[in-house]
C-alpha positions in Angstrom: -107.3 -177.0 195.4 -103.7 -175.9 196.3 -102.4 -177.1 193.1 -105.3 -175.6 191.0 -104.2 -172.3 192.5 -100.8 -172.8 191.9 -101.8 -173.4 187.9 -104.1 -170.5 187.5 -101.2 -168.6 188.8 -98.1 -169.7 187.1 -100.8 -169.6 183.6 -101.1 -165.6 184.3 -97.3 -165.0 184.7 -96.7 -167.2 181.4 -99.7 -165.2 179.6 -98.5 -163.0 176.5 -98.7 -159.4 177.7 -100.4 -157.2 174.9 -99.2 -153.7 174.4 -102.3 -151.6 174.1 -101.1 -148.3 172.1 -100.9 -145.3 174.1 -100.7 -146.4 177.6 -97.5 -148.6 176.7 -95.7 -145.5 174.4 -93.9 -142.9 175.5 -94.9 -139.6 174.8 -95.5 -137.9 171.7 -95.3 -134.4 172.6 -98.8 -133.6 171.6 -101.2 -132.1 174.4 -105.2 -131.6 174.0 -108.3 -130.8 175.9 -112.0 -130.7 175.4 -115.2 -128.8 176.4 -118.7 -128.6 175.3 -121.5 -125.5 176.2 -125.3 -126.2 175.6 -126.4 -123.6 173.2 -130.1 -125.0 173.1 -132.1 -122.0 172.6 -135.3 -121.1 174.6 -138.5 -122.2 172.3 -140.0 -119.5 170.5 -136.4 -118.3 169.3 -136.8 -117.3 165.4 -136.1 -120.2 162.8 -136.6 -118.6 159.3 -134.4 -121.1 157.2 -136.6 -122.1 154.8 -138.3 -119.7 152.0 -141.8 -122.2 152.3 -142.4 -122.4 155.6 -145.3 -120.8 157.4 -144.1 -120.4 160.5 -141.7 -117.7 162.1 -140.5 -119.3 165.7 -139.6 -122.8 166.7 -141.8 -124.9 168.7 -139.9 -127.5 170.8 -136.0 -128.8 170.7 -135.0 -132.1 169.2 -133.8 -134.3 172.3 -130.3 -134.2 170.8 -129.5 -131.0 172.3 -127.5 -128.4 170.4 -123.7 -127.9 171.4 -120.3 -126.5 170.9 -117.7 -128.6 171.3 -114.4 -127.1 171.5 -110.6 -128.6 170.9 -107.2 -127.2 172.2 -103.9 -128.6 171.3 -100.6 -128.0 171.4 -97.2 -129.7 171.2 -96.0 -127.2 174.1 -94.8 -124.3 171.8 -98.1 -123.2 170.2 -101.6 -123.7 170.7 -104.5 -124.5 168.1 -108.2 -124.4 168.8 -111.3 -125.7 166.8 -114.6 -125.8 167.9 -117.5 -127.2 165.8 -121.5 -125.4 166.5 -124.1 -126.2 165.3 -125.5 -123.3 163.2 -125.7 -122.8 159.8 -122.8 -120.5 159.8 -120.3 -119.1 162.7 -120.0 -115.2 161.1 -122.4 -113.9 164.0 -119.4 -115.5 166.6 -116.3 -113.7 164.8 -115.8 -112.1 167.9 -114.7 -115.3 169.7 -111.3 -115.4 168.3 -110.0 -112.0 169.8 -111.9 -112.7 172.4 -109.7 -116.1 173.1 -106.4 -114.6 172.9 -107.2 -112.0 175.3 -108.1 -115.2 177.8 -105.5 -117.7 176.9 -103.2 -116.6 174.6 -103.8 -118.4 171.9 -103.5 -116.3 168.8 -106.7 -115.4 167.5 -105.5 -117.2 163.9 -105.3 -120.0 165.5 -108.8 -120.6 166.0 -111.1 -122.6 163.8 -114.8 -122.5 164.2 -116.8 -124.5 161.7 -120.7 -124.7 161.4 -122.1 -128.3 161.5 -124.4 -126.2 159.1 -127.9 -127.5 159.8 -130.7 -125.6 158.5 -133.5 -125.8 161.8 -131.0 -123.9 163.8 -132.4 -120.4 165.2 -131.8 -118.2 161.9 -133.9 -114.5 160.7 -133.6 -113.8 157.2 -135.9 -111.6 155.5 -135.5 -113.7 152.5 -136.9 -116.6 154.5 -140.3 -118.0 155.7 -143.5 -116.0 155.5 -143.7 -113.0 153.2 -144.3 -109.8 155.0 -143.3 -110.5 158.4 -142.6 -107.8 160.4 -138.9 -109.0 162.2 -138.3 -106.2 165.1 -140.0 -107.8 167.4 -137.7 -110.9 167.1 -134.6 -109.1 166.9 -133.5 -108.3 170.0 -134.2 -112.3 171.4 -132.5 -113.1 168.3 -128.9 -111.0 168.9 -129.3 -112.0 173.1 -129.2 -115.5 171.6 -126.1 -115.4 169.5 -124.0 -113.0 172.2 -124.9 -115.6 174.4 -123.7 -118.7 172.1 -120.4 -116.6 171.6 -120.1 -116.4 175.1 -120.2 -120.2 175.5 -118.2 -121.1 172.9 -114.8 -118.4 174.2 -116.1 -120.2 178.1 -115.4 -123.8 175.7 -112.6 -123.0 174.5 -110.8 -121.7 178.1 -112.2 -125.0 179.5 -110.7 -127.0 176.7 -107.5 -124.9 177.1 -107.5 -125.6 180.8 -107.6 -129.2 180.9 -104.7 -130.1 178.3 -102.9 -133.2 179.4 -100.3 -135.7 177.0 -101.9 -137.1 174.5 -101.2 -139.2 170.8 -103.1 -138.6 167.4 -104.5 -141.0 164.7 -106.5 -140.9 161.9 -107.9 -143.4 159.0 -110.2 -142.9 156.3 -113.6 -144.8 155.2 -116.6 -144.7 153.3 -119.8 -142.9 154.4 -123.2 -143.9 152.9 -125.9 -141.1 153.3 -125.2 -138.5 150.9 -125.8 -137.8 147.1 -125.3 -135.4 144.7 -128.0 -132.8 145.5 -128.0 -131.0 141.9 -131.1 -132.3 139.9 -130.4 -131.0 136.6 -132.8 -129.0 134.2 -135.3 -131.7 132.1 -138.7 -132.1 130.1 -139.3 -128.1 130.5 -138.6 -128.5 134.5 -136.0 -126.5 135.8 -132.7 -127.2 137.5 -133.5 -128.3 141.3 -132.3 -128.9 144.2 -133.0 -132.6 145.3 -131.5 -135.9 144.6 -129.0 -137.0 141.7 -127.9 -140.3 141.7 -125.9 -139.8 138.9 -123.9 -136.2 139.9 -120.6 -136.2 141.4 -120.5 -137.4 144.8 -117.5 -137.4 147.5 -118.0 -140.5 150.3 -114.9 -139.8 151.9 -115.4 -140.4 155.7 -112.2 -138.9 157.6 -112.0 -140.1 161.3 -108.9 -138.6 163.7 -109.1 -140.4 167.3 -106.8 -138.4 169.8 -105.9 -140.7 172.9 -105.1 -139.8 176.4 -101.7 -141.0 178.3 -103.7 -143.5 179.2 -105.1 -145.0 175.9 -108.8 -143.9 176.8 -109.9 -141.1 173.6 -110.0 -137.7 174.5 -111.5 -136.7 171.4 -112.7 -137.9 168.1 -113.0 -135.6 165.1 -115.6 -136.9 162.2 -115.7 -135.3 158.6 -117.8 -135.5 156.2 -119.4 -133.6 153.1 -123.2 -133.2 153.6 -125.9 -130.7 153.9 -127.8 -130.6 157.0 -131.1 -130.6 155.0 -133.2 -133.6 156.2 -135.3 -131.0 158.2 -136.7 -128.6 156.4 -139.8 -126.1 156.0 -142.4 -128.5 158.1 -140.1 -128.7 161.2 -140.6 -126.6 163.8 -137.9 -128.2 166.0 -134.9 -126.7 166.8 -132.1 -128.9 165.9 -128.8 -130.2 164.6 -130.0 -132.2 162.0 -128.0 -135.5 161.4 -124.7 -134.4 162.7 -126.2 -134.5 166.1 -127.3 -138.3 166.6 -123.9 -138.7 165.1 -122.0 -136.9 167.7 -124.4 -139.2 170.2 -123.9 -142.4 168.5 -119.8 -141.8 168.1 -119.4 -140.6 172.3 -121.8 -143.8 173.0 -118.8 -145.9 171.8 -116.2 -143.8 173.6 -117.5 -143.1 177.2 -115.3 -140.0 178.0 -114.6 -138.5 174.4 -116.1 -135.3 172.8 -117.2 -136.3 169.3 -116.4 -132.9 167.2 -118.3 -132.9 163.6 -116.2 -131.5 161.0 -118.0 -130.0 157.6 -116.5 -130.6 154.3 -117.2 -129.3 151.0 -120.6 -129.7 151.2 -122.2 -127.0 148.6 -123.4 -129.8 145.5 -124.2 -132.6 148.5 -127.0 -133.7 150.5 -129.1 -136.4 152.1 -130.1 -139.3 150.8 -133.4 -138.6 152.5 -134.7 -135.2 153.4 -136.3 -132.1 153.5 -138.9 -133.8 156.0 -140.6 -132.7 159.2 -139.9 -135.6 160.6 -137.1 -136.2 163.3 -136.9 -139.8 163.1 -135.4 -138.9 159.5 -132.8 -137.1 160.9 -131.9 -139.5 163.8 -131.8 -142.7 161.5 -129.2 -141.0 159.1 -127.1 -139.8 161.8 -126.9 -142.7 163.4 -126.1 -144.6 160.3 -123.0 -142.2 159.4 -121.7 -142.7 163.3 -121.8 -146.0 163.1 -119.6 -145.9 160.1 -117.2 -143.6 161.8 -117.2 -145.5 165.0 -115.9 -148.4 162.7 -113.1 -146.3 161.4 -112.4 -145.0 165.4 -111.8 -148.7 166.6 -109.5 -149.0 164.2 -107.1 -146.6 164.7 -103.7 -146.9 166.1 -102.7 -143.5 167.7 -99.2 -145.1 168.3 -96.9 -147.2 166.3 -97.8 -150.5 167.0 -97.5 -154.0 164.9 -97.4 -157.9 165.9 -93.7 -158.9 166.7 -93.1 -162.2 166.2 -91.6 -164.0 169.1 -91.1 -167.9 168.4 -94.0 -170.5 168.5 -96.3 -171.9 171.1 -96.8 -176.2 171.0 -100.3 -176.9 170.3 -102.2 -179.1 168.5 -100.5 -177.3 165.6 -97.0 -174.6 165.8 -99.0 -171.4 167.5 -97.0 -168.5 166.3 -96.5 -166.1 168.7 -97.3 -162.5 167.5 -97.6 -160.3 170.2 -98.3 -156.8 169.4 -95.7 -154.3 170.2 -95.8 -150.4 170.6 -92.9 -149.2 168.5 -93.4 -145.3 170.0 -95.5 -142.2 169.5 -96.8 -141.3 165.7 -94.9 -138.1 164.9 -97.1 -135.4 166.5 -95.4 -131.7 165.8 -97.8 -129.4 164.8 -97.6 -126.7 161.5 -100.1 -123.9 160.6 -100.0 -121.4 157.9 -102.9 -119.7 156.1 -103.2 -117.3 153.3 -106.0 -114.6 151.9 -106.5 -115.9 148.1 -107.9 -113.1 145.6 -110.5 -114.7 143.7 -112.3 -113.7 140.7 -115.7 -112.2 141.3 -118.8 -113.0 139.2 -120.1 -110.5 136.0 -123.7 -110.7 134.8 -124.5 -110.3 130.9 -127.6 -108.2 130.1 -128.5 -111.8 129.0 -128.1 -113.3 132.5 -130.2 -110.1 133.9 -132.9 -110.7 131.1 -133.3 -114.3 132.3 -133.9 -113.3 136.2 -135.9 -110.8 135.3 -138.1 -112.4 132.6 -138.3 -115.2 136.1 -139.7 -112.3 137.9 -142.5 -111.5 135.6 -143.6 -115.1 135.6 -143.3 -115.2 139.3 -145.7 -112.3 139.7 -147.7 -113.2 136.9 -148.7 -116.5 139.0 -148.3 -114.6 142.4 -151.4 -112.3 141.5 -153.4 -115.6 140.2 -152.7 -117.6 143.1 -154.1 -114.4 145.1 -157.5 -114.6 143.5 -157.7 -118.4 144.5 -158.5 -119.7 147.9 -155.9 -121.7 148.3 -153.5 -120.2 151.4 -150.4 -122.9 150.8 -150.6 -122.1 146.8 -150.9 -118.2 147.5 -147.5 -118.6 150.5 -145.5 -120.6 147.7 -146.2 -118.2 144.6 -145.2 -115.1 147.0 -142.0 -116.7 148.2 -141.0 -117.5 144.8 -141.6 -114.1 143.5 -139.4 -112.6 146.8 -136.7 -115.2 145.7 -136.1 -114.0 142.3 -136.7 -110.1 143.0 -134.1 -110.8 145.6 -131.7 -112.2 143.1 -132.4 -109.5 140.4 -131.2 -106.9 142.7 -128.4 -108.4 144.0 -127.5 -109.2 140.0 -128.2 -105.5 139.2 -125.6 -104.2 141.8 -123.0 -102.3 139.8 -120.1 -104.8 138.7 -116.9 -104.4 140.3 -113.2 -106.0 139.5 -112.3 -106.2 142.6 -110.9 -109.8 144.0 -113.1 -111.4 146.4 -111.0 -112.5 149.2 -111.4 -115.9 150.8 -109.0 -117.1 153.6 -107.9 -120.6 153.2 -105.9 -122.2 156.9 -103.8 -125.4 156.7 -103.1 -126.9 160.3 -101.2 -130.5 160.0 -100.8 -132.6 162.7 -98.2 -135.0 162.8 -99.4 -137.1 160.0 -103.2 -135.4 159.8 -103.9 -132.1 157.9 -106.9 -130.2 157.9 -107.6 -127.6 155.3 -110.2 -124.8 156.0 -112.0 -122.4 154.4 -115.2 -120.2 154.8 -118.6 -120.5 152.7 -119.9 -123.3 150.5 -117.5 -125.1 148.2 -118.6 -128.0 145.9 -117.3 -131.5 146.3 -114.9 -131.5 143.7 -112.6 -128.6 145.2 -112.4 -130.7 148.7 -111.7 -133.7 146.6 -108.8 -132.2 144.4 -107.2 -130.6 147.7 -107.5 -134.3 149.7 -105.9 -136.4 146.6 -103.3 -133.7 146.2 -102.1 -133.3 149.6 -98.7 -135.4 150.8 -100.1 -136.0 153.9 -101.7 -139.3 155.1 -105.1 -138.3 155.8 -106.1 -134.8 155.1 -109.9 -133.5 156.5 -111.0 -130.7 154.2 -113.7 -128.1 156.1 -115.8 -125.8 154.5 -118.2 -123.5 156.8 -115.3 -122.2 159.0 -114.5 -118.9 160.1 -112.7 -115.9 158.2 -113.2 -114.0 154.9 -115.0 -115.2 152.5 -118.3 -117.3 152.1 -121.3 -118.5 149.7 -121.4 -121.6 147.3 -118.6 -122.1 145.8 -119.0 -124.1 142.0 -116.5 -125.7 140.1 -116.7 -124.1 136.2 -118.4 -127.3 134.8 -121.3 -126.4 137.0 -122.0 -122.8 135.7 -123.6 -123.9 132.3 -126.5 -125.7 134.6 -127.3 -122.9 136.4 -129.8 -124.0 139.4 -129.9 -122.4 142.8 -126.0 -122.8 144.1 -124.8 -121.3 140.7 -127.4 -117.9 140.5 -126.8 -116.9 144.3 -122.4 -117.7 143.5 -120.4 -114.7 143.7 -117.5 -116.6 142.6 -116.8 -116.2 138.6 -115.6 -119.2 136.5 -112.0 -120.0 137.0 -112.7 -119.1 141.1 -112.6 -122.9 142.3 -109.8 -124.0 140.3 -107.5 -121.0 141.5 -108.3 -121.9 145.1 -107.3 -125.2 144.1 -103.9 -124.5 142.8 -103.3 -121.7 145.2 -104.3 -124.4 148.2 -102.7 -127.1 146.9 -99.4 -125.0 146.8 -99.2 -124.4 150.6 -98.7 -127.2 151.5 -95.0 -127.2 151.5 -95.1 -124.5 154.2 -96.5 -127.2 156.6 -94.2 -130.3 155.9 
């Protein structure tokens, strides 16, 4: 007994000890902290995001919850903070960033907010669900609702800013599987669409950034991706986050302890595989698909320098080589910001292109006033909504032209060996793509749906001729992606 002890023993101080990352580095330099507000809505709240759907409120809450989650760092000079909500935009928050500084000090261009963008968020739009509704009677509940979400995300940010503590940064990227091309194009006397196209371009870049605590446990893990939140659409009556949400659960399952923060990319030309359903289940089964891919990519990373060292062999029945592995020291963790206001050129319409809506109109009311003498309510609710959709593009096409620039505000933060580029609005896949491949940074996460000026779908010039929905609501003229490409591509020597 004594001498099986004595073996167990001696076999422990003889075992290989294995340098796990972060808790065997010293430190990098690099601080963060994390927080997360509940901005689940009451039921009832209005969730007009959808031109067919029948009804005006929501009726229940997908179990998923919706949140902010909220990100400080800092490598002890200057601060940065991102928080990622799930809305379909952030422009009724801008008043967080000011709002932040005044709290923590954290310059208000410092702070990223970025829309997971799902689309069965709380939303009133005139130009969505039923035709003739009267709306002031869901104002009011509807601006209490966003002052409060504003207020939650400013409380997760001073949270997040509160509990900094050392930490190391790593990121890798991957393949995700659940999005396609969502540009049907124009065929047989149908027109363009938006739907599924297996054959468009398509951008399956899955970016993962883990960020580690002193003590090797993650503090945070950021996931981006490029894909509408669309699988919900005019049947749901659920308030929720779409697929980004079970993703978020499914990546924080892995990491007891972590935030999962979902970052947007250049989403406006891709969507689900699967969607515009009623059905949660839909929702849940892609998230969880795309989390599981990004958990893959989180396990992997190495937040510190760390390789096997080898160390002489080990007699067994054959020469054991000993390879222990070996933290070499922090990644390099500084932290560089810049961002710039681009001019871009803004859309002209021909008396051509205004000939076309308008000859759209007078088909839409043509078969508007026929589907009023029918008794069929659904037929008579889709006819009206398409007639409101083109009379609301006519007159925003009919608005006197102007040469003036649109501006659109394009930030660069780089994190040791990690840059993410951000803009506002909807840009199409290939604009994140060119940015990612042309960056000299190892892993760059490009995010649309952020904060500052700017905003809408944002084409590439190939796309123009093919019109469809993205291209006739663009304000963006040909030529607007490619100089936001070129004009992106060239800050990036500011953050080297």
């Amino acid at each position: 007994m004594r001498f099986t002890l004595l073996f167990a023993a001696t076999a422990i101080l003889l075992a290989d000890k294995v340098e796990q990352s972060a808790r065997d580095s010293k430190p990098s330099g690099l601080l963060a902290g994390t927080a997360r507000a509940d901005i689940s809505p009451p039921v009832g709240i209005p969730q007009m995001n959808w031109g067919a759907q029948t009804h005006v409120t929501a009726e229940s809450i997908d179990p998923a919850g919706m949140w902010a989650t909220a990100l400080v760092i800092s490598d002890g000079r200057q601060k940065f903070a991102m928080v990622d909500v799930d809305a379909l935009f952030v422009n009724l928050i801008d008043s967080v960033p000011a709002r932040v500084q005044a709290l923590t000090g954290i310059p208000a261009a410092h702070v990223r907010m970025g829309a997971t963008h799902t689309h069965a968020g709380p939303f009133l739009n005139a130009e969505k669900g039923p035709v003739g509704i009267d709306l002031t009677q869901y104002q009011q509940s509807f601006r209490n609702y966003w002052d409060l979400v504003a207020d939650k995300v400013v409380g997760a940010i001073v949270e997040a800013n509160s509990k900094l503590r050392p930490a190391h940064l790593g990121g890798m990227r991957g393949t995700g599987t659940i999005n396609v091309n969502r540009r049907v194009r124009a065929m047989s006397g149908a027109p363009p669409s938006v739907g599924r196209n297996p054959d468009g371009a398509v951008d399956r870049d899955l970016n993962v950034v883990r960020i580690d605590g002193a003590d090797g446990r993650p503090i945070a893990i950021l996931v981006n991706f490029q894909c509408h939140g669309t699988v919900m659409a005019w049947e749901n009556k659920a308030i929720s986050p779409d697929w980004p949400g079970m993703t978020r659960k499914v990546v924080e399952q892995a990491f007891p302890g972590a935030h999962c923060l979902y970052i947007q990319g250049a989403a406006g030309n891709q969507g689900p595989i699967e969607g515009f359903t009623g059905d949660l289940g839909v929702a849940h089964r892609l998230g969880r698909i795309l989390g599981h891919q990004a958990v893959a990519l989180a396990l992997q990373i190495e937040t510190t320098r760390r390789a096997p060292a080898f160390e002489g062999f080990s007699e067994s029945t054959a020469f054991i080589a000993k390879q222990p592995w070996r933290v070499a020291g922090p990644r390099e963790s500084s932290l560089k910001f810049t961002t710039e206001v681009l001019d871009l050129p803004r859309r002209t319409y021909t008396s051509a292109d205004i000939e076309r809506i308008q000859q759209s109109v007078d088909d839409a009311a043509t078969k508007a006033a026929k589907a009023k003498e029918g008794n069929d309510p659904w037929a008579k609710h889709v006819a009206e909504a398409r007639l409101r959709r083109f009379e609301d593009l006519l007159g925003k096409w009919r608005k006197a032209p102007t040469n003036e620039p649109i501006k659109v505000r394009v930030q660069i933060l780089r994190m040791g060996e990690v840059a993410i580029v951000a803009m506002p609005g909807e840009p199409f896949m290939e604009i994140g793509q060119a940015i990612k491949k042309a960056s000299p940074f190892g892993l760059t996460l490009f995010a649309g749906y952020s904060n500052g000026e700017g905003g809408e779908y944002m084409p590439v010039e190939d796309e123009y001729g093919h019109a469809g929905y993205e291209v006739d609501r663009t304000p963006y003229g040909p030529g607007a992606a490619a100089k936001l490409v070129r004009e992106t591509i060239a800050l990036f020597p500011r953050v080297k």
